[in-house]
C-alpha positions as a Markdown table, in Angstrom:
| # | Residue | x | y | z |
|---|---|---|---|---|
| 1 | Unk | 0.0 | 0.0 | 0.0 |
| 2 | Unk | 3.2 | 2.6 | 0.7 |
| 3 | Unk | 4.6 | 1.8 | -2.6 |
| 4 | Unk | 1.1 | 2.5 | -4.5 |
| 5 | Unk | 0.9 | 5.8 | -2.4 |
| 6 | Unk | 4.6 | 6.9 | -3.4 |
| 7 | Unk | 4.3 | 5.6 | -7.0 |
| 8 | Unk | 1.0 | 8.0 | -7.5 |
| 9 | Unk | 3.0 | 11.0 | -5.2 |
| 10 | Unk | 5.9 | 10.5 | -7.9 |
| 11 | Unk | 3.6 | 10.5 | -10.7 |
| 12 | Unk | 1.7 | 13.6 | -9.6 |
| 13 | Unk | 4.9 | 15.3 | -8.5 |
| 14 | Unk | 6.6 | 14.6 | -12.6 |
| 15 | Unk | 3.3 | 15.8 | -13.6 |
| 16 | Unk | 3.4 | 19.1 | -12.1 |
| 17 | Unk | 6.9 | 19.2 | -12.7 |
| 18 | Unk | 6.4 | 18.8 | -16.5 |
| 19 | Unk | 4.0 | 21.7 | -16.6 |
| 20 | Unk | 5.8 | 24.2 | -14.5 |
| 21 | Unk | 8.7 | 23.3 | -16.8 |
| 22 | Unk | 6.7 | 24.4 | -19.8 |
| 23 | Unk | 6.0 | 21.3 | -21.2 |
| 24 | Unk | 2.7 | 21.1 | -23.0 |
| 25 | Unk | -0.3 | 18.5 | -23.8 |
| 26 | Unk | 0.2 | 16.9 | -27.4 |
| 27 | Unk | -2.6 | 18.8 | -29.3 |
| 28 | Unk | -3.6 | 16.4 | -31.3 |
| 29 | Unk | -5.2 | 14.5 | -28.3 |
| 30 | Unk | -7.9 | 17.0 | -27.9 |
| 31 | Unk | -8.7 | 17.8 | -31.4 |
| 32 | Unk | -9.2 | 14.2 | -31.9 |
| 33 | Unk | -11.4 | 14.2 | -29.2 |
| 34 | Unk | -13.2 | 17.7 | -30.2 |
| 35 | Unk | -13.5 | 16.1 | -33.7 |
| 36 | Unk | -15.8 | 13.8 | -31.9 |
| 37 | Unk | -17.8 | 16.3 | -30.3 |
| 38 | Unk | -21.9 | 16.4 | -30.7 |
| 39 | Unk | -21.6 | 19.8 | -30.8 |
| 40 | Unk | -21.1 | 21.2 | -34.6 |
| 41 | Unk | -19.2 | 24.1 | -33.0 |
| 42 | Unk | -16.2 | 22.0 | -31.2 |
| 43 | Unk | -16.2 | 20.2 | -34.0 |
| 44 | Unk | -15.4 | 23.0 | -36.4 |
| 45 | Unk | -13.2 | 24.5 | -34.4 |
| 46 | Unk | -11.2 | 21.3 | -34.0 |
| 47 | Unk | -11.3 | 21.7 | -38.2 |
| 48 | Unk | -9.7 | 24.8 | -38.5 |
| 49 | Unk | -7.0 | 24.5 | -35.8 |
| 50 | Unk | -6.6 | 20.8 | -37.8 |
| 51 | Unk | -6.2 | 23.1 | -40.6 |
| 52 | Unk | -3.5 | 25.6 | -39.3 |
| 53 | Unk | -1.4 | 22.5 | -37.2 |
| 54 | Unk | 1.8 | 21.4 | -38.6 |
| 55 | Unk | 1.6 | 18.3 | -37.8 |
| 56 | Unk | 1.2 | 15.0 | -40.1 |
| 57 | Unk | -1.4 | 13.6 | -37.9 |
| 58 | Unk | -3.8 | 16.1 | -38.8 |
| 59 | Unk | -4.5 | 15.0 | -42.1 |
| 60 | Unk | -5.8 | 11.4 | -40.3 |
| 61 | Unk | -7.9 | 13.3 | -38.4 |
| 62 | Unk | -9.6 | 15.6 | -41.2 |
| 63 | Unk | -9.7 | 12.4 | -43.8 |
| 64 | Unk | -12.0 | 11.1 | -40.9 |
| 65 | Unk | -14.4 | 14.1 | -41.0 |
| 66 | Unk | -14.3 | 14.2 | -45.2 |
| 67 | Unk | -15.8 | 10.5 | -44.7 |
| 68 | Unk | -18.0 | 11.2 | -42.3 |
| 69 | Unk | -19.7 | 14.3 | -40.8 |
| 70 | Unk | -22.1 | 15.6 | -43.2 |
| 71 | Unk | -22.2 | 18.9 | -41.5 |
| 72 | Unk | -18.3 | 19.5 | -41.6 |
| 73 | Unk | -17.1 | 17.8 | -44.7 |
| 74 | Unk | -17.1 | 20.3 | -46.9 |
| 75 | Unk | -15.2 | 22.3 | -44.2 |
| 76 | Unk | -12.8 | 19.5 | -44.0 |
| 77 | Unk | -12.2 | 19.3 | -47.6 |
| 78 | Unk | -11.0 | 23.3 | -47.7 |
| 79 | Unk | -8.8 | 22.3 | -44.3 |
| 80 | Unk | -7.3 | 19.4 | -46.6 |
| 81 | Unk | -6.6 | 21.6 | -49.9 |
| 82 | Unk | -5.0 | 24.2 | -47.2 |
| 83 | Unk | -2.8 | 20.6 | -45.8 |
| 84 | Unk | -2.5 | 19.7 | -49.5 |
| 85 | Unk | -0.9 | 22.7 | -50.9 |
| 86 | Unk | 1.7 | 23.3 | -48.0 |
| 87 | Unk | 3.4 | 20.6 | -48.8 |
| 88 | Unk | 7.3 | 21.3 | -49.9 |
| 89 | Unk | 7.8 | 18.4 | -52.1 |
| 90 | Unk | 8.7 | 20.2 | -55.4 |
| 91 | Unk | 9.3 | 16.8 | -57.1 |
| 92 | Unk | 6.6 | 15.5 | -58.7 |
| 93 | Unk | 7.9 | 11.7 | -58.4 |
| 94 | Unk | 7.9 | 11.7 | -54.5 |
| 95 | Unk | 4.1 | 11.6 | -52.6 |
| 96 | Unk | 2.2 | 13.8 | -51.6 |
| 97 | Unk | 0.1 | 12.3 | -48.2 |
| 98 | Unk | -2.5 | 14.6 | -48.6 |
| 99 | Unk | -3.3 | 13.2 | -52.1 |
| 100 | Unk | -2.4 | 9.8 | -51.4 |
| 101 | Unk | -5.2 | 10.1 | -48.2 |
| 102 | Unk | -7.6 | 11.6 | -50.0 |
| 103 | Unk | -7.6 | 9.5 | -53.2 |
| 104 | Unk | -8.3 | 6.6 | -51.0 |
| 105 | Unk | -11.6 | 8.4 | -50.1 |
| 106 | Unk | -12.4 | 9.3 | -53.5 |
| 107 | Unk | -11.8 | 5.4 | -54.8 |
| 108 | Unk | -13.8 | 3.4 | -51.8 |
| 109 | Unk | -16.8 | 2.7 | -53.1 |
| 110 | Unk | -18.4 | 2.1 | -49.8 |
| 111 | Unk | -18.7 | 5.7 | -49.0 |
| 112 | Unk | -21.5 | 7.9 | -49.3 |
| 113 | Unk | -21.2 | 9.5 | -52.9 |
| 114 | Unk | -21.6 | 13.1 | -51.8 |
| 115 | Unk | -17.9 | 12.6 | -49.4 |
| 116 | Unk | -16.0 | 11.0 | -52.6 |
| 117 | Unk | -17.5 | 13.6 | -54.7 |
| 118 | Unk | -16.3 | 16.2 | -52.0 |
| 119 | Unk | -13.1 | 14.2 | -52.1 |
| 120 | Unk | -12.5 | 14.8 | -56.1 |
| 121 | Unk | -13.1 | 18.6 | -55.7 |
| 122 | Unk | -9.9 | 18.8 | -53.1 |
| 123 | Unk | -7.8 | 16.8 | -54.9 |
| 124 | Unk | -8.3 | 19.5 | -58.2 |
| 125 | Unk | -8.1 | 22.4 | -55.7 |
| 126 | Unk | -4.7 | 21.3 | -54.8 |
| 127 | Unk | -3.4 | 21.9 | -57.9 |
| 128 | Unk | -0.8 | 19.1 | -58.2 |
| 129 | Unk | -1.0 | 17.1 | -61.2 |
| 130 | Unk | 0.1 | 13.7 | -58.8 |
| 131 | Unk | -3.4 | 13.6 | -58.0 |
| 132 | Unk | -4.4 | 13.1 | -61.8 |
| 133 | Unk | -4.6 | 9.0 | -61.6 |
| 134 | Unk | -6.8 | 8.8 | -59.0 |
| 135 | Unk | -9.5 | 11.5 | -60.9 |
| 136 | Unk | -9.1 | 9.4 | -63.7 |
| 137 | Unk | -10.2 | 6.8 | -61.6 |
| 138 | Unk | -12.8 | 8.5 | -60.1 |
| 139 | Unk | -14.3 | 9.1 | -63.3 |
| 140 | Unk | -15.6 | 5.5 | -63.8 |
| 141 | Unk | -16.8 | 5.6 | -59.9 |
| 142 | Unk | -19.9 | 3.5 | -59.2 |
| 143 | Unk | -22.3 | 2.8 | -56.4 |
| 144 | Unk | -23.5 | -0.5 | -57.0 |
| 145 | Unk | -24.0 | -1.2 | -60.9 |
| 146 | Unk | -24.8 | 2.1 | -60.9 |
| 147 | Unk | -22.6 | 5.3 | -62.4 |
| 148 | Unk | -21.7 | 7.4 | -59.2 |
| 149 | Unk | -22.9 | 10.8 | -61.1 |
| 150 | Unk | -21.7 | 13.3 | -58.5 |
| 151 | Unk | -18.4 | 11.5 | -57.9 |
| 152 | Unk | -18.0 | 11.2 | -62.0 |
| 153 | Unk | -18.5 | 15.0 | -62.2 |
| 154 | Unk | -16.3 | 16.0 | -59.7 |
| 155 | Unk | -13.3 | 14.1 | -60.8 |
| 156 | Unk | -13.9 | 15.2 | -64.4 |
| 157 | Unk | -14.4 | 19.2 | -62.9 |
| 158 | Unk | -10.9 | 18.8 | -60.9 |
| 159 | Unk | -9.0 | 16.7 | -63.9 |
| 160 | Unk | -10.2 | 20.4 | -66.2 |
| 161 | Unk | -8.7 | 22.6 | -63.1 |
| 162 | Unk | -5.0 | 20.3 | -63.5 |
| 163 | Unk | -5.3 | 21.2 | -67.4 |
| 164 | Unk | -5.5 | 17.1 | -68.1 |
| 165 | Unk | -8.3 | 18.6 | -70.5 |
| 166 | Unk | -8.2 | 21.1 | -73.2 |
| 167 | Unk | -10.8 | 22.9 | -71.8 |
| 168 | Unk | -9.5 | 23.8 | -68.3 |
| 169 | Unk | -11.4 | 25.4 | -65.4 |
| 170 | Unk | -10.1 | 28.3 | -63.0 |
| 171 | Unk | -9.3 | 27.0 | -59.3 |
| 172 | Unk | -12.4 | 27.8 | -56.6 |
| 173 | Unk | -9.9 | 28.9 | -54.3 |
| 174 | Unk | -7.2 | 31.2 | -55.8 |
| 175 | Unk | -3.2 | 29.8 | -55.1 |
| 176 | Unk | -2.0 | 31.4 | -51.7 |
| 177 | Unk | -5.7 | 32.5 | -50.2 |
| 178 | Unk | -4.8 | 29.3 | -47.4 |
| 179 | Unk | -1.6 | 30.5 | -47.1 |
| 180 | Unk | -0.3 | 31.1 | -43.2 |
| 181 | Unk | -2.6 | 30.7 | -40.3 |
| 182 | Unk | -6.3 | 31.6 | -41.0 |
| 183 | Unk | -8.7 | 32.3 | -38.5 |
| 184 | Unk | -11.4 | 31.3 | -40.8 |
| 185 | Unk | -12.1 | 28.6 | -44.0 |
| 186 | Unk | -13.6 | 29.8 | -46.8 |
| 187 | Unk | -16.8 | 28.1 | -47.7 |
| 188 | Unk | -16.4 | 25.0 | -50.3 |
| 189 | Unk | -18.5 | 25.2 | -53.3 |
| 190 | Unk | -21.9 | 23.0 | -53.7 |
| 191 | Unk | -21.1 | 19.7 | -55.3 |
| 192 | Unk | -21.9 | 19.3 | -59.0 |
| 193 | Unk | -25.1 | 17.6 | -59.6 |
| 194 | Unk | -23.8 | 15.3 | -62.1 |
């Protein structure tokens, strides 16, 4: 019973220790908790610090919300083009995780339509042509037997906007608006009807 009481005094005493030395909690712990929240406001607050954290693990966390909050994808997807075009990988033979994450989304055909359509719009926002393969994918999505019309759209609007096309189509959100930290996202466009 002594040596349970001193291992909990030594474990409260490095604790209080750590903090008065300046160490912090790891972020990422409470944003993927917030991410969870019932509340639609902790959960888009959790977004858009997601969105301004440099940190790896944030992508995870904002691929989970693209799949599967219908109130917060689309905010999710702008978070993920903002993740997506901060990479520094200048060659176009190494990966890019945010495009590699998201083109999972895009291709799982057991998703909801409207979140791999939403997934096709980020990857064209990005604007890096490594994301071209899995639009051309995208553009024979089905649910079912059936063609997945939104998804289709999307990945043929976003394959236009990396000039695969003749015919391209301007970006929804202009190069460098996500730059730096942003106390706000700017509001995704609606989906294309297909």
């Amino acid at each position: 019973m002594l040596q349970l009481r001193n291992l909990l005094v030594m474990t409260m005493a490095a604790a209080l220790l750590a903090l008065l030395s300046g160490c912090t909690v790891d972020p990422m712990e409470r944003l993927s908790e917030d991410i969870k929240s019932q509340s639609k406001e902790t959960r888009a607050a959790a977004v858009l610090q997601l969105a301004n954290l440099h940190d790896d693990r944030a992508i995870e966390s904002l691929i989970e919300v693209l799949e599967g909050d219908d109130e917060l994808c689309d905010m999710a997807g702008v978070a993920l083009v903002k993740k997506g075009r901060e990479v520094d990988e200048p060659d176009p033979k190494k990966p890019n995780p945010v495009i590699d994450e998201v083109a999972k989304t895009l291709n799982n055909a057991h998703l909801p339509e409207q979140f791999r359509g939403r997934a096709a719009w980020v990857l064209g926002e990005i604007g890096d042509r490594r994301a071209i393969p899995a639009l051309q994918t995208g553009q024979g999505a089905k649910i079912g037997e059936k063609p997945a019309a939104v998804v289709r759209e999307m990945s043929k609007e976003s394959l236009e906007k990396l000039g695969f096309f003749a015919d391209g189509r301007p970006l929804d959100i202009q190069l460098g608006a996500l730059k730096g930290t942003l106390g706000v996202l700017p509001e995704a466009p609606p989906l294309a009807s297909g």
